[in-house]
C-alpha positions as CSV (number, residue, x, y, z in Angstrom):
1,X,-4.7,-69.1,-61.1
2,X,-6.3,-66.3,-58.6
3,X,-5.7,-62.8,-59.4
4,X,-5.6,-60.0,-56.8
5,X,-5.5,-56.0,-57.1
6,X,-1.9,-54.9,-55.9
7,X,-2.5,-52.8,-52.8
8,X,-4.5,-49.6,-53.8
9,X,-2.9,-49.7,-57.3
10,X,-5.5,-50.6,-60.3
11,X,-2.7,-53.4,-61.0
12,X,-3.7,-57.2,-61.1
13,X,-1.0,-59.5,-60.4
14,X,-1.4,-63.6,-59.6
15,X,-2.0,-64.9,-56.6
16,X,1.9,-66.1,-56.7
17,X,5.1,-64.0,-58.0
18,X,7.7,-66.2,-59.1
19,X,10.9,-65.2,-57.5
20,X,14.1,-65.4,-59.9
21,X,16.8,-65.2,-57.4
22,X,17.2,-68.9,-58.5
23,X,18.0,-68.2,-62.0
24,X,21.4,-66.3,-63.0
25,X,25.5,-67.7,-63.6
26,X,26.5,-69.8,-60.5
27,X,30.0,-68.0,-60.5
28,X,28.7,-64.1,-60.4
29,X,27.6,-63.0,-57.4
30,X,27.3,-64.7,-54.0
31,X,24.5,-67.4,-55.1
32,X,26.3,-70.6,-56.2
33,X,23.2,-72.7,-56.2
34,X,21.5,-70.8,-59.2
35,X,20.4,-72.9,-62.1
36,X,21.9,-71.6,-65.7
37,X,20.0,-69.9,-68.8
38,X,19.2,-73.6,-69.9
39,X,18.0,-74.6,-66.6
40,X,16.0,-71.6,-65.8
41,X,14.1,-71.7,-69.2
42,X,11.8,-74.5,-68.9
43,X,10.5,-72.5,-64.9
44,X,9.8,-69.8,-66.4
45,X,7.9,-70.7,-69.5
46,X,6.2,-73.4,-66.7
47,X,5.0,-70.3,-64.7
48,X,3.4,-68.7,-67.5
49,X,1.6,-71.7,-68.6
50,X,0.1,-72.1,-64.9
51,X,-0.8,-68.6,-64.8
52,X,1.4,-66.5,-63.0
53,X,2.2,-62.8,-64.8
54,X,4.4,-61.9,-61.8
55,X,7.8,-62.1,-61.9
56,X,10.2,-60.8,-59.3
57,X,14.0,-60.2,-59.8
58,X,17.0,-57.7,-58.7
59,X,19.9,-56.1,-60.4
60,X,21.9,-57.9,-57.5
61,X,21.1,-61.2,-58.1
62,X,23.8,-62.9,-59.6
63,X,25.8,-59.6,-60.5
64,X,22.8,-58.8,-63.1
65,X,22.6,-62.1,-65.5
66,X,19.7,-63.0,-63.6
67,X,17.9,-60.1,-64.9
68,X,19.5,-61.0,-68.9
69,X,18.4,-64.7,-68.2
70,X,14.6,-63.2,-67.2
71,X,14.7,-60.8,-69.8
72,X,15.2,-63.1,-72.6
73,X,12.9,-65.4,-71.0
74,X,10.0,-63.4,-71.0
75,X,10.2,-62.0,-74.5
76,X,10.5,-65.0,-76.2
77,X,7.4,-66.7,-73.7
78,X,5.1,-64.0,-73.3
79,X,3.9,-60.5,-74.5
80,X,5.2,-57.7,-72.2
81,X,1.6,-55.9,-71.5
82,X,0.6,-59.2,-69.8
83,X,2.9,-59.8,-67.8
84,X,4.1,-57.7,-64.4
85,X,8.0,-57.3,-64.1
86,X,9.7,-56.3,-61.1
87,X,13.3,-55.7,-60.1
88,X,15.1,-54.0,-57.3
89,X,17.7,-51.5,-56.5
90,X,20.3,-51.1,-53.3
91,X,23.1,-53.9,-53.5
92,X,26.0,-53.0,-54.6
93,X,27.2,-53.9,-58.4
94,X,30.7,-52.8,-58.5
95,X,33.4,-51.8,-55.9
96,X,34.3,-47.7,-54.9
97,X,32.5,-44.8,-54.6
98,X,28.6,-44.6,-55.8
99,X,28.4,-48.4,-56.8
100,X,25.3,-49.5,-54.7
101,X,23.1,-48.0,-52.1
102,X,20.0,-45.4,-53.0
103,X,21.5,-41.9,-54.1
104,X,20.2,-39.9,-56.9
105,X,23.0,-41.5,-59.0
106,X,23.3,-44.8,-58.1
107,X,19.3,-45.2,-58.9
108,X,19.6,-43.2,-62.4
109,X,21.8,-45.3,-63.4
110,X,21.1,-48.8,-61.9
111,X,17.3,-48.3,-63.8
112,X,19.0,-47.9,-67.1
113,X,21.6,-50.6,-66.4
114,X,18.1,-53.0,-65.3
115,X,16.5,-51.7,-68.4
116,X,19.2,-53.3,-70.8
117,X,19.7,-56.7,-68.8
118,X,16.2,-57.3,-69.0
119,X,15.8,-55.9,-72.7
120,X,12.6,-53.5,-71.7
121,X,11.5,-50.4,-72.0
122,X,10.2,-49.9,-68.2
123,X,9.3,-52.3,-65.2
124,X,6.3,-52.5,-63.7
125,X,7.6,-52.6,-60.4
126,X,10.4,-50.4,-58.9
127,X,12.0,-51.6,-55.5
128,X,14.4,-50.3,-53.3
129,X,16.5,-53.6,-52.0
130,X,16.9,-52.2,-48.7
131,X,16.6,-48.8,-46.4
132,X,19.7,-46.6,-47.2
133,X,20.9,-45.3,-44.0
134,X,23.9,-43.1,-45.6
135,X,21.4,-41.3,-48.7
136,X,18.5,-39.2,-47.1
137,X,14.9,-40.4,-47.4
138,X,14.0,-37.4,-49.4
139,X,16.8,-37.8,-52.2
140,X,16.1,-40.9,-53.1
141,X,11.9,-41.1,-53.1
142,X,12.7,-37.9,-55.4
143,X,14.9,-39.7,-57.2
144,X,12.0,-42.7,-57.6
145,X,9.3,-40.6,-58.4
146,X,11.5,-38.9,-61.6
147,X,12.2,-42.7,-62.4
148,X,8.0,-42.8,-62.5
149,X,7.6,-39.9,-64.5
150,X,9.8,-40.7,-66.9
151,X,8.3,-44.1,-68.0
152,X,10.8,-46.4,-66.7
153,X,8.8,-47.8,-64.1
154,X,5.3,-48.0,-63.4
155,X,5.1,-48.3,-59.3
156,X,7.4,-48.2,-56.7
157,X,8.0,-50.7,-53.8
158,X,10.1,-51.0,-50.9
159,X,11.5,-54.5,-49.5
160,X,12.2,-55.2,-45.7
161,X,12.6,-52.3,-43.1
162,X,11.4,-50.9,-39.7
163,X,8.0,-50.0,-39.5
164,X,8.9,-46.3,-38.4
165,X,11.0,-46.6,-41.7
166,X,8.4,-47.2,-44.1
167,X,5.8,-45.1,-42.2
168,X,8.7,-42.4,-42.4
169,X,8.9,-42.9,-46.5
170,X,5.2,-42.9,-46.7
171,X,4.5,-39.7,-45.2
172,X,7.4,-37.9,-46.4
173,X,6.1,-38.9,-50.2
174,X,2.9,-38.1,-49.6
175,X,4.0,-34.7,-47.9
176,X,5.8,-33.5,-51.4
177,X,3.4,-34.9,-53.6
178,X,6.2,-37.9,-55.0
179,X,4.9,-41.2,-55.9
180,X,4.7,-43.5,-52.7
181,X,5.3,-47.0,-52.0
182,X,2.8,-49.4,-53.3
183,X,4.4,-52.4,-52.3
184,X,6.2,-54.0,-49.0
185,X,8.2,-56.8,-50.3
186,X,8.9,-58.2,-46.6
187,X,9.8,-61.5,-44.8
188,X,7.3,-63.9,-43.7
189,X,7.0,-67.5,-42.9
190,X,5.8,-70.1,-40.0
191,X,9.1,-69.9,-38.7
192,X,9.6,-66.0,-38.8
193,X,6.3,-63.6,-38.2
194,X,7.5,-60.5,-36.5
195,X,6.7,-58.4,-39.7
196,X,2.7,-59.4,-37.9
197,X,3.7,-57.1,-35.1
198,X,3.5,-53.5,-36.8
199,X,4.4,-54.1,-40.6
200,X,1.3,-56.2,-42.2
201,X,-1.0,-53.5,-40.0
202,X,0.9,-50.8,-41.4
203,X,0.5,-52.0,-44.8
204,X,-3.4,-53.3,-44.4
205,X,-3.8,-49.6,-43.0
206,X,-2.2,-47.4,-45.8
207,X,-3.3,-50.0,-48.5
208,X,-0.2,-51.4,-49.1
209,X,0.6,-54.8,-51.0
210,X,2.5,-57.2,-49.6
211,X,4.6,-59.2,-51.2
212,X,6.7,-61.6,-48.7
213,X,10.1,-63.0,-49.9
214,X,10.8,-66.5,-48.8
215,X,7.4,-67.9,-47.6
216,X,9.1,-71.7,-47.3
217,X,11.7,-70.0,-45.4
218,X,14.2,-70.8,-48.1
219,X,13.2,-74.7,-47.6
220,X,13.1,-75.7,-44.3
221,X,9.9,-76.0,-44.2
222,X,9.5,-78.1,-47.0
223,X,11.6,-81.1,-45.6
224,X,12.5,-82.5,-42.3
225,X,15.4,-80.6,-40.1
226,X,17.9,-82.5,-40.6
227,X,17.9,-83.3,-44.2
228,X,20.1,-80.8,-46.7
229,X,20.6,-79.5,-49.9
230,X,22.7,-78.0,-51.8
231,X,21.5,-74.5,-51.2
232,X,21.2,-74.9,-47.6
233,X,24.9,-75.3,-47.3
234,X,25.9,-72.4,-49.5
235,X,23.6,-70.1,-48.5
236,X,25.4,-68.0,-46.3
237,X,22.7,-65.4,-45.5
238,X,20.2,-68.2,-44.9
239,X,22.0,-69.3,-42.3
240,X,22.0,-66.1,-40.7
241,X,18.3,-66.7,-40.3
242,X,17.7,-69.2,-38.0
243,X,21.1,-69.5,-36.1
244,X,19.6,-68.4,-32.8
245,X,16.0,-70.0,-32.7
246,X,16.2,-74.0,-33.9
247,X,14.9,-75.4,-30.8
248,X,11.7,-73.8,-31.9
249,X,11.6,-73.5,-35.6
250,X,12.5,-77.2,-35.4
251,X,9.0,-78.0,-33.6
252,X,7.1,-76.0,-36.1
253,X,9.0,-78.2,-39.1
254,X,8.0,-80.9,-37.8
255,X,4.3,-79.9,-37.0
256,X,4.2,-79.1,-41.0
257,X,5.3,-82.7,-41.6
258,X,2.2,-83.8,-39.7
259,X,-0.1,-81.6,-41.0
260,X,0.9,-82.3,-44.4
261,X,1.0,-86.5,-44.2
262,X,-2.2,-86.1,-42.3
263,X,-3.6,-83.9,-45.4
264,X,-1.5,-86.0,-48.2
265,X,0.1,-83.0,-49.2
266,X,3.8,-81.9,-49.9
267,X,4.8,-80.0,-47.2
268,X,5.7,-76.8,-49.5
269,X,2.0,-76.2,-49.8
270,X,0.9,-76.2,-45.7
271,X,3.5,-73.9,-45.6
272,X,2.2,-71.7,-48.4
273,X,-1.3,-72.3,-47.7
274,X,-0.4,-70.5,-44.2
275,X,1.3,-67.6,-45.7
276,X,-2.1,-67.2,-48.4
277,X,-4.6,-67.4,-45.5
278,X,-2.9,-64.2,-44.4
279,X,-5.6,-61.1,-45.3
280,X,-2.7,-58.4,-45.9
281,X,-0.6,-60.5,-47.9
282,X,-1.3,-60.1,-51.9
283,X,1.4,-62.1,-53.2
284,X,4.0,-64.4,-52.2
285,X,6.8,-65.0,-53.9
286,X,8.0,-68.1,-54.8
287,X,11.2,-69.8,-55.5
288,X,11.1,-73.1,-58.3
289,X,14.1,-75.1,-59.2
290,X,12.5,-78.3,-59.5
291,X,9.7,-79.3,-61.8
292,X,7.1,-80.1,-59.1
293,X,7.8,-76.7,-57.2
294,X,6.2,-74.8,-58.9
295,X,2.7,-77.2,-59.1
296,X,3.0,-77.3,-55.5
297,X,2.8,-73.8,-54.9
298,X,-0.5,-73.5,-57.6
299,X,-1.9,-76.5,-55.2
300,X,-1.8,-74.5,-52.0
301,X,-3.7,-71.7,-53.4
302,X,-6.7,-74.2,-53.2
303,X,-5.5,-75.6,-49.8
304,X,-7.5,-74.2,-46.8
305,X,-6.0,-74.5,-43.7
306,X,-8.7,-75.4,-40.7
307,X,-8.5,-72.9,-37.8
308,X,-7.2,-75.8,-35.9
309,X,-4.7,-76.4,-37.9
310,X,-3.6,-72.7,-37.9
311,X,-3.8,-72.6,-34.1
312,X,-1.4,-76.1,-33.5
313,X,1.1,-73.9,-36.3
314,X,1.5,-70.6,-35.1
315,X,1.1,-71.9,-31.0
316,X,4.7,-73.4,-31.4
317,X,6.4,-69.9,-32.7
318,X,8.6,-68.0,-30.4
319,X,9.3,-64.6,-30.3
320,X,12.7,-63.8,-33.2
321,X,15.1,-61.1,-33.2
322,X,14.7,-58.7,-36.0
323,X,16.3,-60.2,-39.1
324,X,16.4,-59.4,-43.2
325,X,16.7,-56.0,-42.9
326,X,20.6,-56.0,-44.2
């Protein structure tokens, strides 16, 4: 396993962050794909033997069991100083008044309610899901930085937005002295690179780590067009994704499959290896719910894409509307 320093921070996470979005009860939430506490075991003890010390969730995910199912993990598989815990804040965990978004409130008491599910003192890593556009900027970096002071968490990071939005959160931090953004937690893949525009510049400009969410564009680019899963019908917000581009994104799929029979590789790792050759990205974040996901994505830190290769990838992409931010 590689190691990196997150963004400016003195913090060294693994070259991959395991993403637990996969790992919570089927019936909470909106995620009925989601393996079990039995199921999700035996990933997240594998991820620790491989290496990885960064683990990704949200308080979201599953209506919160994926955080108890990650919590309980983790303290009976590793010591808590070595590893690197990260949830999020925004979505909404109950109905009425004050039960999601990024208010004073709702993020004083969505740490605490994190805190418990995942049976820890303080996270490592502090994200905001989503940009807030009904609590002020100000109220809730304030609201972060207290969070930091107090011991809860350790950094802060912010997950996919404008550029002018994060640049806005930057300076305003920086201008009343509250802890800033350390992290971009955005979304990037062969088959959506807009965040390349202004967002990775941003970030490799203020020192920023990046930390992409769904690198194998939640599958497809790990298995021909056509072919399904069970995920990739219920996945209501993945299909949101790619509605209005397949023409395209279909080309690039199958320009993966080549790449990767060509190379006798699974195709999860030419499309991980691409994300990885990118210089502003620290960590992706990876999804496992098979046994040989997770080996695949430890492969493709080794797998070095030719600039040829690159060039017959990224010469197929069409410009994408703006997406994720919601």
């Amino acid at each position: 396993m590689e190691y990196k320093r997150l963004g400016k921070t003195g913090l060294e996470v693994s070259r991959l962050c395991l993403g637990c979005m996969s790992y919570g009860v089927s019936d909470q939430g909106t995620h009925e794909w989601t393996l079990g506490e039995d199921q999700s075991r035996p990933f997240i003890k594998r991820a620790l033997e491989l290496g990885i010390n960064f683990f990704d969730t949200a308080n979201v995910y599953s209506a919160g069991t994926s955080e108890e199912i990650v919590g309980r993990a983790l303290k009976d598989f590793a010591k808590r100083d070595e590893i690197v815990l990260a949830t999020k804040v925004h979505g909404r965990m109950r109905p009425g008044a004050n039960g999601g978004g990024l208010s004073r409130k709702a993020i004083m008491s969505e740490i605490d309610h994190s805190l418990r599910r995942l049976g820890t003192d303080y996270v490592d890593l502090y994200q905001i899901h989503r940009w807030d556009y009904d609590s002020p900027i100000e109220e809730t970096l304030e609201a972060l930085h207290d969070v930091v002071k107090a011991g809860k968490a350790r950094y802060i990071g912010a997950s996919s937005m404008y550029a002018w939005q994060f640049t806005k959160a930057l300076y305003t931090a920086d201008a009343n002295g509250w802890t800033r953004f350390a992290t971009m937690q955005d979304y990037v893949n062969l088959l959506y690179r807009e965040e390349e525009r202004e967002m990775l510049p941003l970030c490799k400009a203020e020192g920023i780590g990046v930390i992409p969410w769904s690198p194998m564009a939640r599958g497809r680019l790990t298995r021909d067009w056509d072919e399904t899963s069970n995920r990739l019908e219920t996945d209501q917000f993945g299909k949101t994704l790619y509605a209005k581009t397949e023409e395209a994104d279909r080309k690039i799929v199958e320009k993966v499959g080549e790449i990767a029979k060509a190379r006798g590789v699974p195709r999860a790792q030419i499309a991980l290896a691409w994300v990885l050759s990118k210089p502003e990205i620290t960590a992706p974040i990876v999804g496992a719910t098979k046994p040989h996901h997770l080996d695949d994505a430890v492969a493709a830190l080794s797998l070095k894409l030719t600039s040829e290769e690159v060039e017959s990838l990224e010469s197929l992409y069409v410009p994408h509307a703006t997406t994720g931010f919601s």
